[in-house]
N, C-alpha and C positions, 0 to 999 in steps of 0.2 A: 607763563607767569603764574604761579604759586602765590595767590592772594589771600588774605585771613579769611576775607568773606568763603571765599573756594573752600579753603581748609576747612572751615566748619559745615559747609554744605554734604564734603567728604564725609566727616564724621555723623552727618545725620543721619546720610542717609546709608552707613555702617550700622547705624541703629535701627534705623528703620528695616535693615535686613535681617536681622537679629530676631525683630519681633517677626517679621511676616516668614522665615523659618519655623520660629516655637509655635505661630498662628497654625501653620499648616498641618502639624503633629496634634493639635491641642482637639479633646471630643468635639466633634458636630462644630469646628470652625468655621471662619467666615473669612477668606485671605480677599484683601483691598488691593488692587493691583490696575492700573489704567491700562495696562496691556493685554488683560483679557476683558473680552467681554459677549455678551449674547444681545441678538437682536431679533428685530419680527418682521417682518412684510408689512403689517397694518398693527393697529395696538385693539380694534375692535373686530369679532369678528362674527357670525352667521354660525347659529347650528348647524352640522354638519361639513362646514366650509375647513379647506387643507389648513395649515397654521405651519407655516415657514418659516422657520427658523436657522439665523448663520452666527455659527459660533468661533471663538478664539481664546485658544485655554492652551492649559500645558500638555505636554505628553499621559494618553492612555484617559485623558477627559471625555465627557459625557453628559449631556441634556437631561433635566428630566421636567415634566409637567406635574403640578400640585394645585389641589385644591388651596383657596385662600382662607384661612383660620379651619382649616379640617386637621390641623396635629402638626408637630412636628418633623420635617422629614428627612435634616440633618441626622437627627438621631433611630429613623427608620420607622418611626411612631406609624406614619405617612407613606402609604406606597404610591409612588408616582404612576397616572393614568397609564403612559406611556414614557419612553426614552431612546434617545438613541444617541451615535457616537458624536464626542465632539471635530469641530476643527471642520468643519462642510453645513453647505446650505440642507436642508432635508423637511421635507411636511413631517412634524413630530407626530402627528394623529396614526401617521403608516408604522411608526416605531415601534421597538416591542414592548410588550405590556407589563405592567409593573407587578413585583410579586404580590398577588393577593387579591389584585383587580382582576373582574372574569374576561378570558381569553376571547369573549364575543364583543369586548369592547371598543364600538367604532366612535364616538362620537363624545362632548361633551356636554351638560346642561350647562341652561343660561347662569351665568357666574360671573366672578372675576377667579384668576389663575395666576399662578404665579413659575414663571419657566427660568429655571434655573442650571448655570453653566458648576460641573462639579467633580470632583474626583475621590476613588476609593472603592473597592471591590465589594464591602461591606461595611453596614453604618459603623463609627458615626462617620460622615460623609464630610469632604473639604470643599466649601463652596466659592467660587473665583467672580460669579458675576450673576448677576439677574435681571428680569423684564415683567413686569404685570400686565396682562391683556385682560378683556373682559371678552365674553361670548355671549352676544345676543338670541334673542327668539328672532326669525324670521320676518317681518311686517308687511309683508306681503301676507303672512297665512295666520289665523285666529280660529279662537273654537269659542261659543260664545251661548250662552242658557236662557232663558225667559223670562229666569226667577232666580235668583242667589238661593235661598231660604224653599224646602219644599216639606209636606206631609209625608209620613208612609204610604206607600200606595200609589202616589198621585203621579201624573206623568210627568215625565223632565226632555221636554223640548229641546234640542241641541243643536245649533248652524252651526256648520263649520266652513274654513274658506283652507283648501290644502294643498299638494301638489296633487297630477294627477297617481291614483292608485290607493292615494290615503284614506284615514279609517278613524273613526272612533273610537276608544275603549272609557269605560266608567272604573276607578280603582277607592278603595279603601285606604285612607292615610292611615300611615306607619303601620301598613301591613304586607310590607317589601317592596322592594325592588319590581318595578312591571316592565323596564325597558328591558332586561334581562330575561325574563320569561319568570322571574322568581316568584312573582305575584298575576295569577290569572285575572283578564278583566270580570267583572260582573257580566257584564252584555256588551257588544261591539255594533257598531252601526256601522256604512259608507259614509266617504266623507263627502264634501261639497255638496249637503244638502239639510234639509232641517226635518226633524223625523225624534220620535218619542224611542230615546234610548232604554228603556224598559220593556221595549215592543222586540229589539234586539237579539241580534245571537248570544245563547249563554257562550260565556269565556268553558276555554278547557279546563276539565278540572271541576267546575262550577257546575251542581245538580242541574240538572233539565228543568226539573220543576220551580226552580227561581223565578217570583213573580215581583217580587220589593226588596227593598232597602233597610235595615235596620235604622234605629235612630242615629246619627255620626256623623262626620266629615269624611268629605269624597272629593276625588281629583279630576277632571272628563279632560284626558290627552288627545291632542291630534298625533295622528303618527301612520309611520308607512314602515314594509316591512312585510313579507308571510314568514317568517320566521325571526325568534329571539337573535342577536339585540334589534330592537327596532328604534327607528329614527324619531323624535318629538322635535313637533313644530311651533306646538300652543300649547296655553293649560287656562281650564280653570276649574275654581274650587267651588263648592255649594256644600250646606246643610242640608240634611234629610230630620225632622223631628217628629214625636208622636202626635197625635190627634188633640187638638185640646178636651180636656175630659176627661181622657185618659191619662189613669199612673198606676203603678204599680212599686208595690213596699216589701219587702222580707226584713223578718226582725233579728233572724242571725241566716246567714247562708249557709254556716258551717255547722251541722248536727252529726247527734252520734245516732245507733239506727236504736229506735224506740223515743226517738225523742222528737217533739210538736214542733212543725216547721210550719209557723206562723205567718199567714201572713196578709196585705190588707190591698183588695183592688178597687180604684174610681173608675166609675165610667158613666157616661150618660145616661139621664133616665131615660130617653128616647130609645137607648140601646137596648133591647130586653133579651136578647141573647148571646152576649160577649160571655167569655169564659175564659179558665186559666186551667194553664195544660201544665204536667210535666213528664218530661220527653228523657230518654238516654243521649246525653252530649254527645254531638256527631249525627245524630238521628234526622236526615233531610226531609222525612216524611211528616208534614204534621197533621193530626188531626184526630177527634176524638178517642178514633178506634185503635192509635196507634200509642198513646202515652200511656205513663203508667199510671197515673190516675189525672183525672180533671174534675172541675167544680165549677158552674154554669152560676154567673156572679148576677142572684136575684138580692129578690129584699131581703132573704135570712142575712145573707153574706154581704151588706154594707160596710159590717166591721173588721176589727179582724179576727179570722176562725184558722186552726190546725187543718191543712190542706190533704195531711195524710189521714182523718178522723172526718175533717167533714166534705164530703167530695159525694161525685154521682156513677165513682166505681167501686160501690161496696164488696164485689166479689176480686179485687185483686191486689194484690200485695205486694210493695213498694222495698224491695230489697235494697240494703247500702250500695254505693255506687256516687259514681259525679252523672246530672243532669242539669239539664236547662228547662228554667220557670219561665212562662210565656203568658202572657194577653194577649187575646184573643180577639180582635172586633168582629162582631157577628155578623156571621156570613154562611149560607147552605153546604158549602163545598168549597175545593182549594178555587182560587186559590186565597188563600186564611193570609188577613193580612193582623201581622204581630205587631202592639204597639210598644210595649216594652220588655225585656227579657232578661233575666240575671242567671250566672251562675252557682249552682245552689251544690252541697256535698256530705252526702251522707253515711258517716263511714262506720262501720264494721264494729261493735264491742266484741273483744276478745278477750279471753280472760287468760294472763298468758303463764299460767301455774299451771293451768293442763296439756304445755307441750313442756319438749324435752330435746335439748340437743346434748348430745355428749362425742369429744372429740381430745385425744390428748396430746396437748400442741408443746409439753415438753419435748417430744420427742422428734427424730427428724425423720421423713421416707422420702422415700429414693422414688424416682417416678418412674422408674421398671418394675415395682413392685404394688403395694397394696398401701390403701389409706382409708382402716376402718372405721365407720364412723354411725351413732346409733341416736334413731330419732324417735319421739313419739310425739302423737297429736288425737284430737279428739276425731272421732268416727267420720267420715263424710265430709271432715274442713275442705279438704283439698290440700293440704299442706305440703310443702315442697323442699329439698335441701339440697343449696349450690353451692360450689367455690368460687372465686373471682380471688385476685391478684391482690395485697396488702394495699397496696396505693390507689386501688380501684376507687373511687370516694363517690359516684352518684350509680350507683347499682340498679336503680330504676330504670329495665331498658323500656317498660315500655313510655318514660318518658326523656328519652334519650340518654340515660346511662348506660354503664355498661353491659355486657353478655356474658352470662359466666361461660365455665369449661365444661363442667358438668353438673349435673345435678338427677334426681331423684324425688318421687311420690314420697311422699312417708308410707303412706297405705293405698297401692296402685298398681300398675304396669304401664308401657310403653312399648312400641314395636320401631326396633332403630336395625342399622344393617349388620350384618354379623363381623363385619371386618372391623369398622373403623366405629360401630356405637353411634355414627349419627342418625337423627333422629327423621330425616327431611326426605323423605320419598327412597325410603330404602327398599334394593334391586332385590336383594338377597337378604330378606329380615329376618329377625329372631323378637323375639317376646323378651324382654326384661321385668320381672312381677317382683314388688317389696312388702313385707309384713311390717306393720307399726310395734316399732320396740325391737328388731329385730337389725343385728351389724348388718351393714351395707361398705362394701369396697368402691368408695367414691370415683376413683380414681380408675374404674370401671361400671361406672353407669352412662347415662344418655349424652353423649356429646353433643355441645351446639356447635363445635367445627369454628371457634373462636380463633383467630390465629392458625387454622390449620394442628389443632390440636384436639388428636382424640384418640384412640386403642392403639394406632397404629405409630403416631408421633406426640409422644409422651411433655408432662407439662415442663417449662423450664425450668430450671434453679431458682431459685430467690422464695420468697413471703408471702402466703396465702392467710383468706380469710374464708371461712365456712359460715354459711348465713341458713339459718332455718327461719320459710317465712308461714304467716299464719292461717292464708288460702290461697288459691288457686293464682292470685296477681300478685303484684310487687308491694302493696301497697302498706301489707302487715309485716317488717321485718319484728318476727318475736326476739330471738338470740342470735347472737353473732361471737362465734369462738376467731380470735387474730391470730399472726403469729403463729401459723400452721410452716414448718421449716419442709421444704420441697427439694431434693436432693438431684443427681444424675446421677449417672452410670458410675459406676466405682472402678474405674479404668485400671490396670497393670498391662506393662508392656511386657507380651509375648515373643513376640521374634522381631531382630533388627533385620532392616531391609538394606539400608545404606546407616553408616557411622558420621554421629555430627560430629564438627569441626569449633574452634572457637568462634566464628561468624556464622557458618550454615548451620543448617537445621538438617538432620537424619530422617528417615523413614521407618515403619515400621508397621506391625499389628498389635492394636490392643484388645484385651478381653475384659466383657464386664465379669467382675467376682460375683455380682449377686444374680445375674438371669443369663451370661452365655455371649450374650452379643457381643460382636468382632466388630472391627472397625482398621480402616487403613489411616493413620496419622502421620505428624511428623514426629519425630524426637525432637528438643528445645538446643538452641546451639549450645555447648555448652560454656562459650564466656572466656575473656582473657582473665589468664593470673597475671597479674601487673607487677615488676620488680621493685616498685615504690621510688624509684630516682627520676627524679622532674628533668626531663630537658624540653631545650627551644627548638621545635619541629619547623617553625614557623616564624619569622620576623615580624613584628607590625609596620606597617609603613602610616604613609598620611591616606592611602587608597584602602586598605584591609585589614581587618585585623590579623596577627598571628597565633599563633597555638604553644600551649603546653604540652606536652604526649609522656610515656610511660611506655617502657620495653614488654611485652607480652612474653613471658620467659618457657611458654609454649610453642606459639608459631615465629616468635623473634618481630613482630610486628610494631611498627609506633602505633600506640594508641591516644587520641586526643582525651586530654585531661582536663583540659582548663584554657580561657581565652587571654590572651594580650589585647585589651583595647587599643586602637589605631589611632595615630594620632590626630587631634581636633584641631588644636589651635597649637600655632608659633609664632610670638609677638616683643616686640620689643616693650617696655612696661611705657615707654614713651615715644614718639616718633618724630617728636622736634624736641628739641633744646637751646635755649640760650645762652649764647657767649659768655664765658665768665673767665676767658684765658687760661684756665686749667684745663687737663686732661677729661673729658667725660667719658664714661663706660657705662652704657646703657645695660641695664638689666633684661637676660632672656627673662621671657616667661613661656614655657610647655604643657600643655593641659592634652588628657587624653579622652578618648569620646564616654567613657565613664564620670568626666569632670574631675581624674585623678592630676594633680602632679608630679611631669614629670623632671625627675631629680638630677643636673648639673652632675659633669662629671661619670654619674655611675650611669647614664643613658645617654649621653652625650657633650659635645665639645665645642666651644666656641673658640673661633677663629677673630681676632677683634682687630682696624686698619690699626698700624704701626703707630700713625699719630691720627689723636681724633680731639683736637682741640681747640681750630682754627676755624671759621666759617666754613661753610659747604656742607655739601656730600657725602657722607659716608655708608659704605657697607660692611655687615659682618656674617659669617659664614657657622652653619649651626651644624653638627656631624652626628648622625645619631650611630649607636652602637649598643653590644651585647643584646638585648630584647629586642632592640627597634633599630630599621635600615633607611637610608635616605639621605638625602640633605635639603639646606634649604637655606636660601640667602633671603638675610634684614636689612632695607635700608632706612638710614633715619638722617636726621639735619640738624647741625646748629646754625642757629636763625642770630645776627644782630641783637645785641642788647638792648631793652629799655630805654629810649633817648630821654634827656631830661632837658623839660622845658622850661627855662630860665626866666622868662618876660613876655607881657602882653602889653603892648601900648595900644590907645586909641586914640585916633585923628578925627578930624574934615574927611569923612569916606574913608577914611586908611586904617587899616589894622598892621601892625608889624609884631612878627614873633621872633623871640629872639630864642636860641638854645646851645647845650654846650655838641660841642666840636666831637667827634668820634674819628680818627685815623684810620679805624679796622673796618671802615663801609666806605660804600661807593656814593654814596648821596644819602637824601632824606624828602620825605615826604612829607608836606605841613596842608593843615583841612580846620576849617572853620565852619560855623553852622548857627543857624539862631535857636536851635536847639542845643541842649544838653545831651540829649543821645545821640546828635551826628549827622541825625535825617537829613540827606539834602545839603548835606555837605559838599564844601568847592573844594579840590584837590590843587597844591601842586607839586611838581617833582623838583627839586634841588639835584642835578647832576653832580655836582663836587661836593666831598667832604667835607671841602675847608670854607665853605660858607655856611655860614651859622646865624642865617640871618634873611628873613620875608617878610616885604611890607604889599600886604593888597592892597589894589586902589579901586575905587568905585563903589567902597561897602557902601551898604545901607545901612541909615539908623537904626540904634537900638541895640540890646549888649548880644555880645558876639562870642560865642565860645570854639577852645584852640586847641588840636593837637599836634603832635609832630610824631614820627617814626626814624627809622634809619633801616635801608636796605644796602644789599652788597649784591655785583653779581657774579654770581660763578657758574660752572659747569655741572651739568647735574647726572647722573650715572650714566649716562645716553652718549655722555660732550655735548649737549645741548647749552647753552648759554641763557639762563633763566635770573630772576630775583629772587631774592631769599629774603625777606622785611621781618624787623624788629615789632615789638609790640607796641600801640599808640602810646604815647605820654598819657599823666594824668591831665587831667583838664583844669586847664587859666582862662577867664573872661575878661573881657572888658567891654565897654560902652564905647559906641561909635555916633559921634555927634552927626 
């Protein structure tokens, strides 16, 4: 039975296919579907504990685990912990690891996460279903301090309670990753006992002579593990802050050299020998005899005095450079506990008229030859001239930028190998010496072996820049000439080995014209000539599309030229109709997967039944031809007319409808309701035609609203014997006393 209510469920959920199609295609979607879905063994779980997961997804699906508010991961923002395949139970934690997350990663922090069922080789990613679990710490095991809140120096007491084997580590926040190995601890205790974590083993990595803490926030981890990633069971946090009394002031960090670097230290009157040091950054030793100058903070120096002018190291001399400013609490020997420390930077005046770089970057060279280039600089700078790559943009390697190719003294030497110019423990050396002011052939000086480029395997093609800097580090770029044009070999083919064809590729030797070198290549295929006449190599159907081609009037080949889109949709523009006793001839509609129309007639042919004008069933017959192959049968319905409902009377409990007569149905269905919209409506069926006429008995008070329909039954493409029903009447009331 073919009901209205059915019909439109039909049609919804045609729409609802529509969308959840263009959902699945659409960037980083989200497809809503009850027949997949992902689930978990538990929704909370234990550090360290498996996380089982069973999924049901479509073909070529897949899991993956995500931090909750860590990015997006539809759009790959977010690399998933781990993953694995969909459609099976599996512990996601054994899965493989997501791009980007480190390959030692076994475990998760305490969180919540979000596991998500998904499809797509590459973002943006189609997502089918999801589950959020949370991942606890342990409550069995804690690591727990004495004191939140502690001095420099002072001792920091730690219990822990852990599995056996576990350990302590003290870490610095937002100074990496420590479960990874990325961040060394300070000092490591055993665990399951309470013991002064400063008394500890230093972390690797971490000077021997570490006795304190700087002022900051710090993390004390339980954890197990002899090697990175290790397992965390606990955490806690605590402050380390300076002495009261102590502070320390600088009025610019950033000087030029010659200039008063200021600056003003508190400390106890009690304390009569605290001092201020300054040390070269990096420098783990401290102490008077090792910085470059200090100043013993008495009563001259309450306020504040130039630290390079007034200090108690008059014989030495405080060159440009970055270091670190320190306070000192007084103390005989290490270990010197620092109460506050800044970084301070004092850089270089150069005057930059008295260098010179010259380089002429209209021109282009070939990287088998010669790239002259002429520098000058003041006696003893240390001055240096590199190239690096056009796009290169932080050149500063030593503080992670890049490495040039080559480079050069202005006025110096170098001892690099004779073959390849590198510079790094060469077997077989030679001396390379440069005059200031004098050409230099760049492109034969000191190789860093960047890329595997140096005497021997010359630079690439493409856009160089030439940097002359102003001493010995990165620090002083003086001039920078761009746009230096970097060429290759200037090939010609010497002799054929094998003759290309119009698909394959030949063989051959080529020679450079400018230095000699040979080379074994290919020759390029040499390509169809096309006769220019379009034919159909290929048919489209509803499964594939087909092809345009062109005669290759060399090897007589089809060549594909162009696509026929395959057909998408075949619909009739309607799939019911109502009775009106004329002939109806529903209109094809043909759409191809470009969203083209396809055109009646010159792509195909409609076969339409003999008579389509009576209730029932019909089919018609669509033929595709010239571009497009196939066929495909439409069927559609004329449904009963419109019944019109003539009268509503109301009684003592009775409602009676009265309506006109239809000959072309088999009955009619009449429905009443105390509503307007039908809710809850009483149905009932009228088997004959030729009654035209229902009184209920039993209504209830109150007005009562009517409709009526008319159904016919016939046989539906099957020979199945089904209804085919007209559309409700408009609606008549009446009051039922």
């Amino acid at each position: 039975m073919v009901t209205a209510r059915k019909r439109k469920s039909v049609r919804w959920l045609i729409a609802l296919l529509c969308i959840t199609v263009f959902a699945a295609f659409a960037p980083g979607s989200v497809y809503a579907d009850s027949e997949y879905s992902v689930t978990t063994d538990k929704d909370e779980y234990t550090v360290g504990e498996a996380i089982n997961v069973t999924s049901v997804g479509p073909s070529g699906s897949w899991v993956g685990i995500y931090g909750v508010d860590e990015g997006d991961y539809l759009d790959g923002t977010q690399a998933s912990y781990w993953y694995i395949d969909g459609n099976k139970t599996a512990d996601i934690t054994k899965g493989t690891t997501g791009a980007g997350r480190p390959k030692s990663l076994t475990q998760l922090k305490p969180g919540k996460y979000k596991i998500v069922l998904l499809t797509g080789a590459q973002p943006p990613y189609t997502q089918y279903a999801e589950k959020t679990i949370t991942v606890k710490a342990d409550s069995r095991y804690s690591v727990t301090t004495d004191k939140d809140e502690y001095t420099v120096g002072e001792a920091i007491n730690v219990t822990s309670v852990g599995p056996s084997g576990s350990w302590v580590g003290i870490y610095g926040v937002d100074e990496g990753d420590y479960l990874d190995g990325t961040q060394a601890s300070y000092w490591w205790i055993d665990g399951n006992k309470t013991a002064d974590i400063t008394k500890g083993t230093t972390g690797t990595g971490r000077p021997k002579s570490l006795t304190q803490l700087m002022p900051g926030k710090y993390i004390i981890s339980l954890q197990t593990g002899a090697q990175p990633p290790y397992t965390e069971y606990a955490t806690k946090d605590i402050t380390v802050k300076a002495d009261a009394g102590y502070d320390l002031t600088v009025e610019n960090e950033k000087i030029n050299d010659g200039e008063a670097l200021n600056i003003k230290a508190s400390v106890p009157d009690s304390d009569t020998e605290a001092w201020v040091g300054l040390y070269k950054k990096g420098d783990n030793v401290i102490n008077k005899d090792t910085s470059a100058t200090f100043a013993m903070i008495n009563s001259d120096r309450k306020g504040t005095f130039n630290l390079l002018k007034d200090n108690d190291t008059k014989d030495r001399t405080v060159p440009a450079g970055e270091y670190k400013l320190v306070l000192i609490k007084s103390g005989s020997g290490n270990p010197y506990i620092i109460e506050k420390s800044f970084d301070v930077s004092i850089k270089k005046v150069i005057n930059k008229d008295d260098y010179k770089l010259s380089v002429d970057n209209t021109k282009s060279y070939a990287s088998c030859g010669k790239l002259p280039v002429t520098a000058s600089a003041p006696k003893d700078s240390g001055a240096w001239v590199a190239i690096y790559k056009q796009s290169d943009e932080n050149t500063n390697h030593s503080k992670g930028g890049k490495e040039s190719y080559f480079w050069y003294y202005v006025d110096g030497s170098d001892d690099v190998d004779k073959t390849t110019g590198y510079w790094k423990d060469p077997a077989d050396k030679t001396t390379l010496s440069w005059e200031n002011g004098k050409e230099v052939d760049l492109l034969h000086a000191v190789s860093n072996n960047r890329e595997n480029k140096d005497w021997k395997n010359r630079l690439d093609e493409g856009a160089y820049k030439i940097i002359l800097y102003g001493d010995a580090g990165y620090d002083y770029p003086i001039q920078t000439i761009e746009n230096v044009k970097i060429t290759g070999h200037e090939w010609e083919l010497t002799k054929t080995e094998s003759e290309p064809t119009c698909t394959d590729k030949g063989s051959g030797t080529y020679t450079c014209k400018l230095c000699g070198e040979t080379k074994q290549d290919f020759i390029p295929a040499l390509g169809h000539k096309l006769d220019g006449k379009t034919i159909v190599s290929k048919k489209a159907t509803d499964k594939e599309d087909g092809e345009y081609a062109e005669t290759c009037t060399v090897c007589h080949k089809h060549v594909v030229t162009g696509k026929i889109a395959k057909i998408a949709s075949v619909k009739t523009s309607k799939s019911a109709y109502a009775y009106t006793g004329k002939t109806i001839k529903p209109i094809v509609e043909v759409i191809d997967a470009d969203g083209k129309t396809i055109v009646e007639n010159d792509h195909y042919l409609v076969t339409r039944a003999k008579s389509s004008k009576n209730i029932g069933y019909y089919t018609l017959t669509v033929k595709f031809q010239n571009e497009y192959d196939g066929t495909k049968k439409l069927t559609y319905t004329i449904n009963p007319k419109k019944t019109s409902l003539k009268s509503v009377k109301a009684g003592k409990k009775t409602l009676k409808a009265s309506w006109k007569k239809d000959s072309k149905v088999s009955g009619y269905q009449v429905r009443y309701s105390a509503k307007k919209s039908m809710k809850s409506a009483k149905v009932k069926t009228i088997k004959s035609y030729k009654t035209t006429s229902y009184k209920f008995s039993k209504v209830k008070k109150g007005k009562k609203y009517v409709q009526v329909r008319s159904y016919k039954t016939v046989k539906n493409i099957s020979g199945k014997k089904v209804k085919l029903y007209g559309s409700w009447s408009s609606v008549k009331s009446a009051k039922v006393r």
